[in-house]
KERO-562172 format. One line per field, with one value per atom (N, C-alpha, C): atom name; x, y, z. Coordinates in Angstrom, 3 decimals, padded with zeros to 6 digits. Each point is the difference from the previous one (the first is absolute). Layout:
BEGIN
at (CA_...) .
X (X_...) .
Y (Y_...) .
Z (Z_...) .
END
This chain:
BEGIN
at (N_CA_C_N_CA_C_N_CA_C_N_CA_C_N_CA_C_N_CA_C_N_CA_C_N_CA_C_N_CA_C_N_CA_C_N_CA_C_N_CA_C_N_CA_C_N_CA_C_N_CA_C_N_CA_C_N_CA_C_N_CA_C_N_CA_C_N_CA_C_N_CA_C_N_CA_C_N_CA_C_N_CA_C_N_CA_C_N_CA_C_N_CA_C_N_CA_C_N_CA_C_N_CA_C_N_CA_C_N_CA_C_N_CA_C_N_CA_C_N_CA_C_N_CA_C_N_CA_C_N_CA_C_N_CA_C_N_CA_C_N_CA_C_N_CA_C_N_CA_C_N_CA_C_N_CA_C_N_CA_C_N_CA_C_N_CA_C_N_CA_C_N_CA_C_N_CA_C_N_CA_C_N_CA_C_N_CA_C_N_CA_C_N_CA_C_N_CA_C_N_CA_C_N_CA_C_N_CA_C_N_CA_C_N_CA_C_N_CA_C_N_CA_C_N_CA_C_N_CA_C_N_CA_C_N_CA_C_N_CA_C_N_CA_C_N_CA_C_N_CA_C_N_CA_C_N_CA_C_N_CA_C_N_CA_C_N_CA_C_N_CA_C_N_CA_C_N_CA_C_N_CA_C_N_CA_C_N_CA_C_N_CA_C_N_CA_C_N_CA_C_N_CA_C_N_CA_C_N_CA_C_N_CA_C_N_CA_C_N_CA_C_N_CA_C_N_CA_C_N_CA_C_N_CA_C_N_CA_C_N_CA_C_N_CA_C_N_CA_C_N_CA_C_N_CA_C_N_CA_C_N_CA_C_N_CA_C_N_CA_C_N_CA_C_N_CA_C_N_CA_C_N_CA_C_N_CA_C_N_CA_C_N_CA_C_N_CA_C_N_CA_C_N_CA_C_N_CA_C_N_CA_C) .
X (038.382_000.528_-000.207_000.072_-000.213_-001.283_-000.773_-001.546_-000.524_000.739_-000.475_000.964_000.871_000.357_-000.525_-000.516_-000.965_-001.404_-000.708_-001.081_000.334_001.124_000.790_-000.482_001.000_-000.104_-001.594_-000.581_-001.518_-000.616_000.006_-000.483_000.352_001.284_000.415_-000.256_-000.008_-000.398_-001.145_-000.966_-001.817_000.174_000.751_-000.016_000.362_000.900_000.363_-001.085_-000.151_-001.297_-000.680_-000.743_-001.056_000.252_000.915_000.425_000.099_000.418_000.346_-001.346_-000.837_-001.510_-000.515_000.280_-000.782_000.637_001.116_000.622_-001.294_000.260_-000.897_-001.351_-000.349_-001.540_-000.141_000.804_000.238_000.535_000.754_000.173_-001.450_-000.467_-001.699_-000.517_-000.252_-001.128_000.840_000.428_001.157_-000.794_-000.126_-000.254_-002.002_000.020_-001.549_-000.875_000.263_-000.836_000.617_-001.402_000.367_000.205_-000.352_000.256_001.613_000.419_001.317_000.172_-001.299_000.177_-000.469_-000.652_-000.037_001.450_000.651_000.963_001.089_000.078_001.073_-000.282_-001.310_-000.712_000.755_-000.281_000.331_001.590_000.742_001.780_000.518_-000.674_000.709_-000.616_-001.020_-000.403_000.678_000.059_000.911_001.469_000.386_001.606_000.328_-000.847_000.126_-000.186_-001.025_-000.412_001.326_000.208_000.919_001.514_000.289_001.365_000.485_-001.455_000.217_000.059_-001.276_000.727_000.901_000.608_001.271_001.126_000.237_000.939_-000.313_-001.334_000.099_000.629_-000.192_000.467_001.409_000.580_001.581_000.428_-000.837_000.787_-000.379_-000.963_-000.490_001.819_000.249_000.744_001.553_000.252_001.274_000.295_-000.952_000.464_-000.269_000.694_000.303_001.322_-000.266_001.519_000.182_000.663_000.146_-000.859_000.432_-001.027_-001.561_-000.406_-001.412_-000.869_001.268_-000.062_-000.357_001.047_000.132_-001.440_-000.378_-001.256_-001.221_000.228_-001.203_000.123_000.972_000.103_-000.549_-000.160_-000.416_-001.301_-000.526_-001.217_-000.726_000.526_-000.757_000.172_000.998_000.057_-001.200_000.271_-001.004_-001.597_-000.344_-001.230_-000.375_001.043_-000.566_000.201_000.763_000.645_-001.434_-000.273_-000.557_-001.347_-000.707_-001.887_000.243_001.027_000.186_000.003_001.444_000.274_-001.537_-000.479_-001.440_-000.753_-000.374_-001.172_000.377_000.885_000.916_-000.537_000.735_-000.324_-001.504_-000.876_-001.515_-000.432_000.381_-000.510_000.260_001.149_000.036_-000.234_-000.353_-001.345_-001.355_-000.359_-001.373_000.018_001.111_000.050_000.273_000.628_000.286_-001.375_-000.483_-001.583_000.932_001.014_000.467_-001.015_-000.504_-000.182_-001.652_-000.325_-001.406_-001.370_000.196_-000.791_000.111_000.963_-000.120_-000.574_-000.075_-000.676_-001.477_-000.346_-001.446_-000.151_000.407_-001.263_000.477_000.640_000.277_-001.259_000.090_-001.159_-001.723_-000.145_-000.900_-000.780_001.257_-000.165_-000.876_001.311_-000.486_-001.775_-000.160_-001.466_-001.090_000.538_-000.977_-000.031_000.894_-000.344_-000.602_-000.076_-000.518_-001.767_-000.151_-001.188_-000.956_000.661_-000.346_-001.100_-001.821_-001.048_000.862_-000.823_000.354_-000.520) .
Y (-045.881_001.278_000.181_-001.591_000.684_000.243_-000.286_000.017_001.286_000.582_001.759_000.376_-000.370_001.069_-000.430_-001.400_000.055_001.073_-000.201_000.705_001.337_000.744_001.329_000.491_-001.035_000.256_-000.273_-000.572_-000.159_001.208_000.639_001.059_001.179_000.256_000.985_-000.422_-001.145_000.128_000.481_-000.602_000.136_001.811_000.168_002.012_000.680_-000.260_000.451_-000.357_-001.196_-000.351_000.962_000.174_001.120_001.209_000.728_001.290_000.291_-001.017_-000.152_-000.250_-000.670_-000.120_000.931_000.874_001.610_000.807_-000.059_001.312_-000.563_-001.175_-000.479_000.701_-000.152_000.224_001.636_000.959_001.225_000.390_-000.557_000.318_-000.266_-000.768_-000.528_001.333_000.000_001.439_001.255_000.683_000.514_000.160_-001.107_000.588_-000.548_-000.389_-000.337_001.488_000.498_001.150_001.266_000.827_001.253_001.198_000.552_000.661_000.262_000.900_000.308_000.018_000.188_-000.313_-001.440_-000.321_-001.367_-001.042_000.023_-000.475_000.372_001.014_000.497_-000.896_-000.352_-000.825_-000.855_-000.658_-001.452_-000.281_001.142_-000.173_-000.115_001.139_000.538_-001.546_-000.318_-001.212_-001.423_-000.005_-001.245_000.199_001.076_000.132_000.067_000.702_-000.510_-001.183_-000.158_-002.069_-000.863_000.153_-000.842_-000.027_001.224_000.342_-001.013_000.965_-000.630_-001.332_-001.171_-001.335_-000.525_000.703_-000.278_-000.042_001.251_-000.196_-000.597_-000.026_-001.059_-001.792_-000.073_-001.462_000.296_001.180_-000.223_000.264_000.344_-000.270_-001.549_-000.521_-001.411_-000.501_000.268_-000.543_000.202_001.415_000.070_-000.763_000.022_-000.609_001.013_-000.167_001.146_000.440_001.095_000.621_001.797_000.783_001.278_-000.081_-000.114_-000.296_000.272_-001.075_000.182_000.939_001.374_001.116_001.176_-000.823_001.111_000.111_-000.856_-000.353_000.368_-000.073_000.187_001.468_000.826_001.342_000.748_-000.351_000.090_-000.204_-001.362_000.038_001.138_000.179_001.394_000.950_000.577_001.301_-000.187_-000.903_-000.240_-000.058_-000.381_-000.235_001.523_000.905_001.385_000.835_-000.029_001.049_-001.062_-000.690_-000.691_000.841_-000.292_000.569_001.901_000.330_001.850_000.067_-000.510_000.424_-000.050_-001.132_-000.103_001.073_000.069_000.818_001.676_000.550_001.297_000.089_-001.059_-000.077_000.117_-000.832_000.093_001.066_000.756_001.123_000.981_000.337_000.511_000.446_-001.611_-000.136_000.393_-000.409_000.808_001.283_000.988_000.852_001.283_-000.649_000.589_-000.082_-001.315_-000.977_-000.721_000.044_-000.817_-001.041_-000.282_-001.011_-000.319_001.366_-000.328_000.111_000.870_000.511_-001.390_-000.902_-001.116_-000.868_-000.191_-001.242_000.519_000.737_000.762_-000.026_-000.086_-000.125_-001.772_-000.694_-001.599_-000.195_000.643_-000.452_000.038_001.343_000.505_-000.878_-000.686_-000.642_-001.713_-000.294_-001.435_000.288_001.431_-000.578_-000.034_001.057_000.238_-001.584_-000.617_-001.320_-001.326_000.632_-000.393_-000.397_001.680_000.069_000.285_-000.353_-000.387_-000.559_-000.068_-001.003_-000.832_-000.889_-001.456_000.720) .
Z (006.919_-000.459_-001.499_-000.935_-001.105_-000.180_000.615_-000.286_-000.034_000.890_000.392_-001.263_-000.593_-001.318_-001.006_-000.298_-000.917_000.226_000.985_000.637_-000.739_000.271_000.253_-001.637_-000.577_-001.727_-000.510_000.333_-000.499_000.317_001.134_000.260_-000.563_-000.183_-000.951_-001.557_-000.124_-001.731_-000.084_000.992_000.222_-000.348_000.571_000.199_-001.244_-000.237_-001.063_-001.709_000.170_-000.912_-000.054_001.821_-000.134_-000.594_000.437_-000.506_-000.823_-001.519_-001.048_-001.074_000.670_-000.270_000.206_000.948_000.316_-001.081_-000.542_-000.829_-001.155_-000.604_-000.988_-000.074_001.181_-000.150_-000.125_001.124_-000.334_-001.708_-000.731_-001.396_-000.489_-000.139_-000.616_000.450_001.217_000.256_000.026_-000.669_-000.888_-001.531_-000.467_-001.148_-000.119_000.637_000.346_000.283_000.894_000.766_-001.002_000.205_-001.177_000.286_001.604_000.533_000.788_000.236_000.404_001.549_000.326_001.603_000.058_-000.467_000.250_-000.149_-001.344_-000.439_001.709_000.165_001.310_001.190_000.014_001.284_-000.499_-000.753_-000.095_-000.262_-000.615_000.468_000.986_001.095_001.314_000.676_000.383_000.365_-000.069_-001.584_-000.631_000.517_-000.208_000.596_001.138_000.988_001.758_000.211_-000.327_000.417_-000.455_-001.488_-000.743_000.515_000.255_000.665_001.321_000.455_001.434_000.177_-000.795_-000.168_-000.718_-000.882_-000.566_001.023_000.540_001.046_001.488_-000.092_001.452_-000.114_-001.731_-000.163_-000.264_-000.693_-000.015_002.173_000.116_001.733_000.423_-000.255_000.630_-000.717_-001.176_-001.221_001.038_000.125_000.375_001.505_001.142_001.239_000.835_000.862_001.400_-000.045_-000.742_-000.298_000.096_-000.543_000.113_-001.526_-000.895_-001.333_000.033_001.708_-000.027_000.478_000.785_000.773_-001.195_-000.976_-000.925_-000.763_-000.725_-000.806_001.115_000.914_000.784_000.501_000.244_-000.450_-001.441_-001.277_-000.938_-000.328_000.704_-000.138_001.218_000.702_000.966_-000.893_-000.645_-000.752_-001.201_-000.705_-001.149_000.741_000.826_000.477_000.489_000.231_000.441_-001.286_-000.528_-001.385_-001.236_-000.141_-001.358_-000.047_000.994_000.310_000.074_000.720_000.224_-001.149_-000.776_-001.426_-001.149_000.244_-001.143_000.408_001.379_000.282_-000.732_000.371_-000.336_-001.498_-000.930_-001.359_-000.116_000.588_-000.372_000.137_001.310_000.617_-001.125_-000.558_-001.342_-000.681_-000.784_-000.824_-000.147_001.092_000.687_-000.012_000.824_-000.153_-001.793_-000.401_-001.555_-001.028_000.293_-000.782_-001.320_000.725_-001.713_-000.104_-001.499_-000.476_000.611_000.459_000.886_-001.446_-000.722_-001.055_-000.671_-000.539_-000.914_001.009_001.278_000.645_-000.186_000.619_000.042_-001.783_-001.047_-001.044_000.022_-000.061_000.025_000.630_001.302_000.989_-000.279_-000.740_-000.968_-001.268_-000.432_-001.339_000.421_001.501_000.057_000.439_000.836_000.616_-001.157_-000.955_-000.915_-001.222_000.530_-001.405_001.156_001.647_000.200_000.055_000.009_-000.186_-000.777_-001.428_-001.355_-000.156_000.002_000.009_-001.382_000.254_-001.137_-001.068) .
END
């Protein structure tokens, strides 16, 4: 019996690690990527994934309880409300062109120093 709650707790730390390693990497590409839809990809992404193994290890964590009903209610809401909510926002974006005129000359600038002869 104790073997399965060691097991129990390894697995939820394993989870929670991950999730916590995903916010990480989502902050990096955050300030990495220069575009605004891009940056949104990589939040809404980082925060579904991350969430979702965050709280799958606080349930490995809590047991078989009403607790693990609860958290696992939350992660269904977040897994449907996180991706609607981004897309809505992008859609937006797209739609208004915020910020479309400064990508298109960025975009302009890099090809042209690309194709600079020596």
């Amino acid at each position: 019996m104790e073997t399965l709650l060691w097991i129990r707790f390894v697995l939820g730390i394993l989870f929670l690690f991950g999730g916590m390693s995903l916010f990480v990497l989502e902050i990096m590409a955050l300030f990495k990527l220069d575009y605004v839809l891009n940056r949104m990809h990589a939040a809404a992404t980082g925060d579904t994934l991350g969430i979702g193994l965050s709280l799958v290890g606080l349930m490995f964590l809590s047991g078989w309880n009403f607790t693990t009903l609860k958290l696992a209610l939350v992660l269904v809401f977040l897994w449907f409300s996180s991706p609607v909510a981004s897309h809505l926002i992008a859609r937006l974006e797209v739609e208004t062109h915020a910020g479309k005129d400064q990508y298109e000359k960025e975009e302009r600038d890099a090809n042209k120093e690309l194709c600079k002869p020596d």
